[in-house]
C-alpha positions in Angstrom: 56.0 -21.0 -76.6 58.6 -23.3 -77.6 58.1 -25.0 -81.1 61.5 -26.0 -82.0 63.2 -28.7 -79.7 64.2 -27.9 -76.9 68.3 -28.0 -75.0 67.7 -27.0 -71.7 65.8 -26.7 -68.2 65.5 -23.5 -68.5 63.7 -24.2 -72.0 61.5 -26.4 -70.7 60.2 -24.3 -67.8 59.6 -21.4 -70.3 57.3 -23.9 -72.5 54.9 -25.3 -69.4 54.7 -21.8 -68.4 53.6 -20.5 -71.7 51.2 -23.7 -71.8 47.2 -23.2 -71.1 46.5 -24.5 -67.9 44.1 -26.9 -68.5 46.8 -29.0 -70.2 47.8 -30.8 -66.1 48.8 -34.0 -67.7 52.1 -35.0 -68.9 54.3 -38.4 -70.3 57.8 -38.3 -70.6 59.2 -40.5 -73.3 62.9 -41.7 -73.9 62.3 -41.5 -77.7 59.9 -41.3 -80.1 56.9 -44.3 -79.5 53.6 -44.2 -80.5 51.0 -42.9 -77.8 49.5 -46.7 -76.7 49.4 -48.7 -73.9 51.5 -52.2 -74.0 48.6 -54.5 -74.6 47.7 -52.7 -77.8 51.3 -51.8 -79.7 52.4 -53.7 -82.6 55.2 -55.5 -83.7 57.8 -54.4 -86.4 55.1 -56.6 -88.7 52.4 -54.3 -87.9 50.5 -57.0 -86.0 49.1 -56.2 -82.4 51.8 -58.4 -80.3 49.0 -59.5 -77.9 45.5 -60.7 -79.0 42.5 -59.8 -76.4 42.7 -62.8 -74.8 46.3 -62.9 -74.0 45.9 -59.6 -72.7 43.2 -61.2 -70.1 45.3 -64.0 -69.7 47.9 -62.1 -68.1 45.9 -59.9 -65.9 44.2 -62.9 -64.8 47.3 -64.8 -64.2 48.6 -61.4 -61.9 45.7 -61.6 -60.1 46.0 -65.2 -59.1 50.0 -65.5 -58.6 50.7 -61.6 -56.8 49.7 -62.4 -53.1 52.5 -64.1 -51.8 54.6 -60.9 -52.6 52.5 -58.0 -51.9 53.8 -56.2 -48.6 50.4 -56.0 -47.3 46.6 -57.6 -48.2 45.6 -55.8 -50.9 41.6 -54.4 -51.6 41.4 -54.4 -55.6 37.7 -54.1 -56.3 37.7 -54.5 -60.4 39.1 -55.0 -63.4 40.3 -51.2 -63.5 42.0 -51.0 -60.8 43.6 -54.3 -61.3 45.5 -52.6 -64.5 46.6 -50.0 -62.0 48.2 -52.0 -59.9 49.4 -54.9 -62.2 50.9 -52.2 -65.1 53.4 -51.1 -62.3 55.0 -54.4 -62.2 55.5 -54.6 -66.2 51.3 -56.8 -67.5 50.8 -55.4 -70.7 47.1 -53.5 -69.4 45.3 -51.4 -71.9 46.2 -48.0 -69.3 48.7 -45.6 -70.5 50.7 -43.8 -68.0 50.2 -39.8 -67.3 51.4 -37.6 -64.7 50.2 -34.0 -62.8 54.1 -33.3 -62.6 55.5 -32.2 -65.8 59.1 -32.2 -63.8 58.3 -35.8 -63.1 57.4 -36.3 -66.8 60.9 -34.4 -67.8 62.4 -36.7 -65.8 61.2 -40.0 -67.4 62.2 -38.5 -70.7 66.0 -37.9 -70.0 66.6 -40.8 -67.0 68.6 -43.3 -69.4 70.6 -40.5 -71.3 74.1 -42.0 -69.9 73.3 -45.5 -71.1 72.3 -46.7 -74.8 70.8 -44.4 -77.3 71.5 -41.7 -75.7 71.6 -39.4 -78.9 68.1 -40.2 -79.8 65.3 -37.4 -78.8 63.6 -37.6 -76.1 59.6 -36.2 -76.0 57.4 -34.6 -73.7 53.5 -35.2 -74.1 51.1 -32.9 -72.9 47.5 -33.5 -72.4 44.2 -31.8 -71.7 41.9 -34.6 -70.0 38.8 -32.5 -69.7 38.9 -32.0 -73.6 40.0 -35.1 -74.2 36.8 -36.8 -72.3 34.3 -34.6 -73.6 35.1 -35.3 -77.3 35.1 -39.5 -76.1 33.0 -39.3 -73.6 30.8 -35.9 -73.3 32.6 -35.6 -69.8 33.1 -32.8 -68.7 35.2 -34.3 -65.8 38.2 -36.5 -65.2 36.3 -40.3 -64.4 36.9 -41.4 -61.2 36.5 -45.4 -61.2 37.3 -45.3 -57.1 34.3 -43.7 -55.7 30.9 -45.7 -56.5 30.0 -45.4 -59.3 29.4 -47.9 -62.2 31.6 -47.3 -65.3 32.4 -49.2 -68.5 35.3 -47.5 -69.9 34.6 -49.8 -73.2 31.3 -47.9 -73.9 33.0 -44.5 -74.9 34.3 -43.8 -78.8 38.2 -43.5 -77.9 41.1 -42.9 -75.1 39.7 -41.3 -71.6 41.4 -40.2 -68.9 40.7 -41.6 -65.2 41.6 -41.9 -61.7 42.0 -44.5 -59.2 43.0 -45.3 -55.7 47.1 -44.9 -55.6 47.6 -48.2 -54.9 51.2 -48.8 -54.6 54.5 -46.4 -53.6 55.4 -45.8 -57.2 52.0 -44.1 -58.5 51.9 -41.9 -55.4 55.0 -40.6 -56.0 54.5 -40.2 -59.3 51.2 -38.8 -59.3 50.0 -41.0 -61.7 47.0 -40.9 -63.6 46.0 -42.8 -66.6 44.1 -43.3 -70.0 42.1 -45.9 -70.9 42.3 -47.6 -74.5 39.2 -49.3 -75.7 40.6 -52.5 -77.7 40.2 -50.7 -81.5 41.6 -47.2 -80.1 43.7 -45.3 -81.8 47.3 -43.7 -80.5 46.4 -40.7 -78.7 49.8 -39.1 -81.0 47.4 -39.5 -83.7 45.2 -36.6 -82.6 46.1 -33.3 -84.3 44.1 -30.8 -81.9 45.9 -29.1 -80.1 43.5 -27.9 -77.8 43.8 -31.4 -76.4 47.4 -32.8 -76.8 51.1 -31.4 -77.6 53.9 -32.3 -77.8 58.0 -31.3 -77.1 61.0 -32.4 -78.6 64.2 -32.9 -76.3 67.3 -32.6 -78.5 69.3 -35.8 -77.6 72.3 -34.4 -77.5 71.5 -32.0 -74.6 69.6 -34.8 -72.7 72.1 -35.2 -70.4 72.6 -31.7 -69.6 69.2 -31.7 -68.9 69.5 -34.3 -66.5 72.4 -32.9 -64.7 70.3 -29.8 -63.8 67.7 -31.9 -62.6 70.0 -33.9 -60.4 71.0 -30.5 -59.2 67.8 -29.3 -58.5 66.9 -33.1 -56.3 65.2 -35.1 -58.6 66.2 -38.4 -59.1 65.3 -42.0 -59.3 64.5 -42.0 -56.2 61.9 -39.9 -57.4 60.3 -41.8 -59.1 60.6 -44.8 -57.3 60.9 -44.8 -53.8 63.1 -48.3 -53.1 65.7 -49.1 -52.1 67.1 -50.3 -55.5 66.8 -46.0 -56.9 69.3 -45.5 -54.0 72.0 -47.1 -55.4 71.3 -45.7 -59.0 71.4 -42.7 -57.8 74.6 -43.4 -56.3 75.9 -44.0 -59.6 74.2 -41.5 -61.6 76.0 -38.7 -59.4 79.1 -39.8 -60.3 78.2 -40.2 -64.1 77.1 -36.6 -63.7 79.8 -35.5 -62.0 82.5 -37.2 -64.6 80.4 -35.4 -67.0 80.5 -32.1 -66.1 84.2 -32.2 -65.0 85.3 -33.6 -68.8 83.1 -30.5 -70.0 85.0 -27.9 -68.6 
């Protein structure tokens, strides 16, 4: 397994395959950022930038304001699954983003390399939710908050990892799943067991080599977000690529 960073595909590849299996979750990073969900980061003061009730207020505020612009009636049946749906459209929510595609996670980690900081390293998490709920939770399981039954994700002693009905184009075809924050939690980075979570480094120099092959191999914005607005950046990531590789050789 690959402990140094890594400077290409083929790296990458050799790391997951070398990874146990029970480690299906994944978040791609553009640099280096603390493992917690918007409503609980801090600001360069090291103050949390939202207070609890901000944080409702704006999830409240979604709830109310959203319908007029949702494609199609929407069924959301809690608070949980409000998150879900309201993170995807940029409320600070307690949930932090994971994926079952560590491609897809890959991907998030190297999609900005032709535009600012793009010498900065890029980082791959990996995560083992079963562990990772049984030392928070005594689950053995990945929570499901969509089929019945009655859960307080506040009642467990840190981060858990949970399900929920794919509620809009983007989590589908991401795969998403997520991690719940209690409101005194901890970044998941901090945890140094690494039977639960890992981590690898993606040199920033070679990010958009990295990038290139992924392009080659069909993965793209659109992606990760199937609109109409990933066509056209697509469009112009090609030829970024393209320009790229030409001045390389």
């Amino acid at each position: 397994m690959f402990s140094e960073p890594i400077e290409k595909l083929s790296q990458f590849t050799e790391y997951v395959e070398a990874l146990p299996k029970e480690f299906i979750l994944s978040r791609g990073q553009e640099r280096e950022y603390e493992l917690l969900p918007g409503a609980l980061r801090f600001d360069d003061t090291k103050q949390r930038k939202y207070s609890r009730g901000a944080v409702q207020y704006f999830l409240n505020e979604f709830k109310v304001n959203c319908h007029n612009y949702v494609k199609q009636p929407i069924n959301i049946r809690d608070d949980y699954e409000w998150m879900v749906y309201a993170q995807h459209y940029g409320i600070p929510t307690r949930l932090l983003d994971f994926t079952y595609s560590h491609v897809v996670s890959l991907m998030f980690a190297v999609e900005n390399s032709f535009q600012d900081n793009e010498d900065l390293d890029a980082e791959v998490w990996f995560l083992n939710p079963l562990e990772l709920n049984y030392k928070f939770a005594s689950r053995s399981d990945i929570l499901n908050i969509s089929n019945g039954e009655k859960i307080n994700l506040d009642n467990y002693d840190g981060p858990v990892a949970f399900k929920a009905r794919k509620l809009n184009e983007r989590i589908n075809a991401q795969d998403g799943l997520f991690v719940y924050f209690q409101d005194n939690s901890f970044p998941l980075s901090d945890l140094k067991e690494d039977n639960i979570i890992r981590r690898l480094v993606i040199k920033g120099e070679y990010k958009k080599d990295i990038l290139s092959s992924l392009y080659s191999m069909g993965i793209g914005f659109t992606t990760l977000y199937p609109e109409l607005q990933s066509v056209t950046k697509d469009i112009i990531m090609k030829k970024n690529i393209l320009e790229y590789v030409r001045d390389g050789e």
